[in-house]
C-alpha positions, -999 to +999 in steps of 0.1 A: -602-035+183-638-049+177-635-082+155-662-102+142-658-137+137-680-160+114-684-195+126-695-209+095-661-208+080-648-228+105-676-255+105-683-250+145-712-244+160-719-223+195-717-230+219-697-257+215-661-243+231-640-252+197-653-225+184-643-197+207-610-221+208-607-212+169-615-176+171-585-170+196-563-194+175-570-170+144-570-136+160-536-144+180-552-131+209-557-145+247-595-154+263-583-126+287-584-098+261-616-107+242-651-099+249-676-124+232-714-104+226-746-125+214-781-123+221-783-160+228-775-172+267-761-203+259-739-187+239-726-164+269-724-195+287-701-213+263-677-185+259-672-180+298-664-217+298-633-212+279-625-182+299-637-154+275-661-129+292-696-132+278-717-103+275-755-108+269-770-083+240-814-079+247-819-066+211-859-058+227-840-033+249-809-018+233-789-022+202-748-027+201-737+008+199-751+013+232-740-020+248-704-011+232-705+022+250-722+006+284-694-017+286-666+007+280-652-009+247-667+022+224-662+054+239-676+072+211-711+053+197-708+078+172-680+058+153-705+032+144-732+052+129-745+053+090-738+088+077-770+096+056-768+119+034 
C-alpha cells in the first residue's frame, strides 16, 4: 500500500517527530511497516528518529517511479504512469 500523508492537516511540521507520530496514529500502522520518502535530508533524518526507515528521493537524478521500483515497494513502475491518449 503506498499512502500519502499531508502534514498540513494536522498542523505539524517535518521534521519534527509528531508528525510521523500522527501519520502512524492515523494509518493504524507500526514505524516498522512504513517507508517515509522526501527529497529533504532532515526530513529522512526525523523519520528514522522515530524508527520509520527514511529513504532520500534526488529529484536531479531520478523521479519516484524509479525509486519505488529501486527499493522493491513497486514492482511494476508501470502502475504509476499517465495513460495519454
Amino acid at each position: 500500500m503506498i499512502l500519502l500523508f499531508c502534514q498540513i492537516f494536522v498542523n505539524i511540521s517535518k521534521p519534527e517527530s509528531a508528525v510521523y507520530h500522527c501519520a502512524l496514529d492515523q494509518v493504524g500502522v507500526a514505524k516498522e511497516e512504513c517507508v517515509f520518502i522526501d527529497d529533504k535530508i532532515e526530513n529522512i533524518e526525523g523519520a528514522d528518529l522515530v524508527g520509520i526507515r527514511g529513504v532520500y528521493l534526488d529529484r536531479g537524478k531520478q523521479d519516484l517511479r524509479e525509486l519505488l521500483c529501486e527499493q522493491k515497494l513497486l514492482s511494476n513502475h508501470s502502475v504509476l504512469e499517465e495513460k495519454v491518449e
